[in-house]
C-alpha positions in Angstrom: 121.1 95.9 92.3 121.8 92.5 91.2 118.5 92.0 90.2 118.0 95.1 87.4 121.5 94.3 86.2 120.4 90.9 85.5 117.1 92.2 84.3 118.9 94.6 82.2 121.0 92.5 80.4 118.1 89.5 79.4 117.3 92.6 77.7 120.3 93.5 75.6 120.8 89.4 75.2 117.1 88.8 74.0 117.2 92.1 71.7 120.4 90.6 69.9 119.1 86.7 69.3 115.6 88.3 68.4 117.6 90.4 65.6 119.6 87.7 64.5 116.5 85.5 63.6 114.5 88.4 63.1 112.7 86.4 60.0 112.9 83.1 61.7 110.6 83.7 64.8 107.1 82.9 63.5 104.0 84.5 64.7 103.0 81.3 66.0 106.0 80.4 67.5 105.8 84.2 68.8 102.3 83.5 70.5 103.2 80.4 71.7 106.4 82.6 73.7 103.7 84.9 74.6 101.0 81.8 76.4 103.7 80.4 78.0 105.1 83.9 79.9 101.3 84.6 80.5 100.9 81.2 82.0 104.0 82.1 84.3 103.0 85.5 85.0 99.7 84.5 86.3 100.8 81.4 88.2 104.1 83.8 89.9 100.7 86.4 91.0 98.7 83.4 92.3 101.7 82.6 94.5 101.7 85.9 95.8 98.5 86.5 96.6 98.3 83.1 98.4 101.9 83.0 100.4 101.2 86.6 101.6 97.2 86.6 102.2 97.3 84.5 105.6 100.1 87.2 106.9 98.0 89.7 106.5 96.5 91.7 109.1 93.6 93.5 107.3 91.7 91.0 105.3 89.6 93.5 103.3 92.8 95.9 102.6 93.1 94.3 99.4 89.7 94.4 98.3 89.0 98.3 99.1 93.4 98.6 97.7 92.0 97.4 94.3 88.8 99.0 93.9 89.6 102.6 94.7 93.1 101.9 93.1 91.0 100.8 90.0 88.5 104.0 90.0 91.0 106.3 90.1 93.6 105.1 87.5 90.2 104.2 85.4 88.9 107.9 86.0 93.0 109.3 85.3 92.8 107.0 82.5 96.5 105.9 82.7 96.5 103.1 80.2 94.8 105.6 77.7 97.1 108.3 78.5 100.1 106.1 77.5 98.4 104.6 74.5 97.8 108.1 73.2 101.6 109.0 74.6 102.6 105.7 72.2 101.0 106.9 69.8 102.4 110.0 69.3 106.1 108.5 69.8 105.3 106.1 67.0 106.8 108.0 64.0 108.4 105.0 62.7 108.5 101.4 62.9 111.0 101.3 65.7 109.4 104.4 67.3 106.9 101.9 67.6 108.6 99.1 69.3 111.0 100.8 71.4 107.5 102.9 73.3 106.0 99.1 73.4 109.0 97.7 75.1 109.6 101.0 77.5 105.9 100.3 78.2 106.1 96.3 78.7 109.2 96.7 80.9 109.3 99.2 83.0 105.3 100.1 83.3 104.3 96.7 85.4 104.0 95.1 88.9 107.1 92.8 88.6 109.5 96.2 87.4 107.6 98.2 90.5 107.6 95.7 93.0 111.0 93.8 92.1 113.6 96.3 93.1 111.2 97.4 96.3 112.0 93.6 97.3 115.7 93.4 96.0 116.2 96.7 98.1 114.3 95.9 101.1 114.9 91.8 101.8 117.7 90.8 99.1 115.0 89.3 97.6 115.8 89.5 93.9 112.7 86.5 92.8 110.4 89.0 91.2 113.4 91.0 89.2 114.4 87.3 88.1 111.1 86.4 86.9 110.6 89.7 85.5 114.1 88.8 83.3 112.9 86.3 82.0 109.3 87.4 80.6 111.8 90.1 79.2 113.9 88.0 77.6 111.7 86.4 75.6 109.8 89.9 74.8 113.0 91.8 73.7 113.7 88.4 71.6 110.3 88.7 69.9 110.1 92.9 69.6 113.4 92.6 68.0 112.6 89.7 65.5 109.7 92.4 64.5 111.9 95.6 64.9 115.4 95.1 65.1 118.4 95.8 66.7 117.3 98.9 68.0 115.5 97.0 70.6 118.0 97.1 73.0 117.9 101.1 73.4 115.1 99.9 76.2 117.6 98.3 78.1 119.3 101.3 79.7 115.3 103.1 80.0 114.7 100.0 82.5 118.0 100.4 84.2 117.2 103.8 84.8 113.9 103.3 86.0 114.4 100.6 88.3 117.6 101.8 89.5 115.7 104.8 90.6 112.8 102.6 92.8 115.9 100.5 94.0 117.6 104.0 95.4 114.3 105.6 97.0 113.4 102.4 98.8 117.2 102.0 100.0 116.1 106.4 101.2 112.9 104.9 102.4 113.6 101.9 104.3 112.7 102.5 107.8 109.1 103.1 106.4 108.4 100.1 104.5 107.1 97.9 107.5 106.9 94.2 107.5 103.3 94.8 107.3 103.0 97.2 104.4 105.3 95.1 102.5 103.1 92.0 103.2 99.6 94.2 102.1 102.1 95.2 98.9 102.8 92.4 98.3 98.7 90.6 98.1 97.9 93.8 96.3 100.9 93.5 93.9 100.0 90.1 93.3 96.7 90.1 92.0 98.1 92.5 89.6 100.5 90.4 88.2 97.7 87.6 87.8 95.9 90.0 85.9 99.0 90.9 83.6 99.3 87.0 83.1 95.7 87.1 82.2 96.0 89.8 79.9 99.2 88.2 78.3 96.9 84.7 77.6 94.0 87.2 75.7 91.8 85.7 78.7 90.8 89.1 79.9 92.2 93.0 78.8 92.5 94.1 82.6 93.8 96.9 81.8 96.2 96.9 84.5 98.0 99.7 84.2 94.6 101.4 85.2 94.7 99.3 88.5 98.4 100.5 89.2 96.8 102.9 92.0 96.2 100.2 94.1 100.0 99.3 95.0 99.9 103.2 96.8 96.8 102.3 98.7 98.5 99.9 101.6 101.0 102.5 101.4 99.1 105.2 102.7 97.2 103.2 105.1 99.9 101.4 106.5 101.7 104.8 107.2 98.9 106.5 108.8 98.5 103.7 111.1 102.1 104.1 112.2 101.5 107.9 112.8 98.2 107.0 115.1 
């Protein structure tokens, strides 16, 4: 669990400095944090998406993954479910930040996707990335809200912790192939965070979080046929 310790504690490190010079980040300096992570979100989903694509061995998976992934978190309404869930947590200005941070950290493809990999190959890469967007988020969410910041930090070790654990349980069902279709799928996703991120394009991606359980389910019924 290298990777969500590491992950973790950008968190607890990024909440402190941001606290420190809680009146010295500057809102532009804040969005020029915020183009450069989108920049590297969306370039770390490209890569994906194009290192995983030509292993794939259903073409169109991806494509039917995100649109029925898409209509049904759309029709669930997931992103407007945790807006309203936000909302109502929000009784205070670091109500406020510490439901944004749980929902920056632990609600997206990198915190999903990273500890499946770090469990499955050693492959830490995503949970190292993700770190680092969430250093410089905790840094700017606790120049805006404080110390209290870092009460996200144990949330996220919590949550990815328990992916880590049920993919360890799992292992023998996450094929090299399902992993691969994952992974394209998981991918685009993180692209459209990125894009999101720059203001480019509101995705809405945690609508299209569906989509990382269709491969899953195909993938699986394959193996029982």
């Amino acid at each position: 669990m290298i990777g969500t310790i590491v992950n973790t504690g950008t968190i607890l490190v990024g909440s402190v400095i941001g606290s420190i010079f809680q009146k010295g980040i500057q809102e532009k300096q804040q969005q020029a944090l915020y183009t450069a992570m989108g920049l590297a979100a969306t370039g770390l989903g490209i890569n994906a998406v194009v290192q995983n694509m030509p292993k794939s061995n259903y073409p169109v998976l991806f494509i039917v993954s995100l649109a029925l992934g898409s209509l049904v978190g759309t029709w669930i309404d997931i992103d407007g479910l945790f807006q309203r869930l936000t909302k109502k947590l929000s009784v205070g200005e670091l109500s406020e930040g510490l439901s944004t941070g749980i929902l920056l950290f632990c609600i997206g493809t990198l915190s999903i996707l990273g500890p499946i990999q770090s469990a499955l190959n050693q492959d830490h890469t995503y949970l190292f990335t993700n770190a680092t967007l969430d250093f410089v988020t905790s840094m700017v969410l606790a120049s805006t809200y404080g110390i209290g910041i870092v009460l996200t930090a144990p949330v996220l070790f919590c949550w990815q912790g328990a992916i880590y654990s049920l993919a360890l349980l799992l292992g023998n069902f996450m094929t090299a192939d399902m992993m691969t279709e994952l992974s394209v799928v998981g991918g685009f996703l993180i692209a459209s965070s990125g894009l999101s991120i720059l203001n480019i394009k509101d995705c809405k991606t945690m609508n299209m979080l569906p989509s990382l359980v269709i491969p899953v389910v195909f993938c699986w019924i394959l193996e029982m046929f």
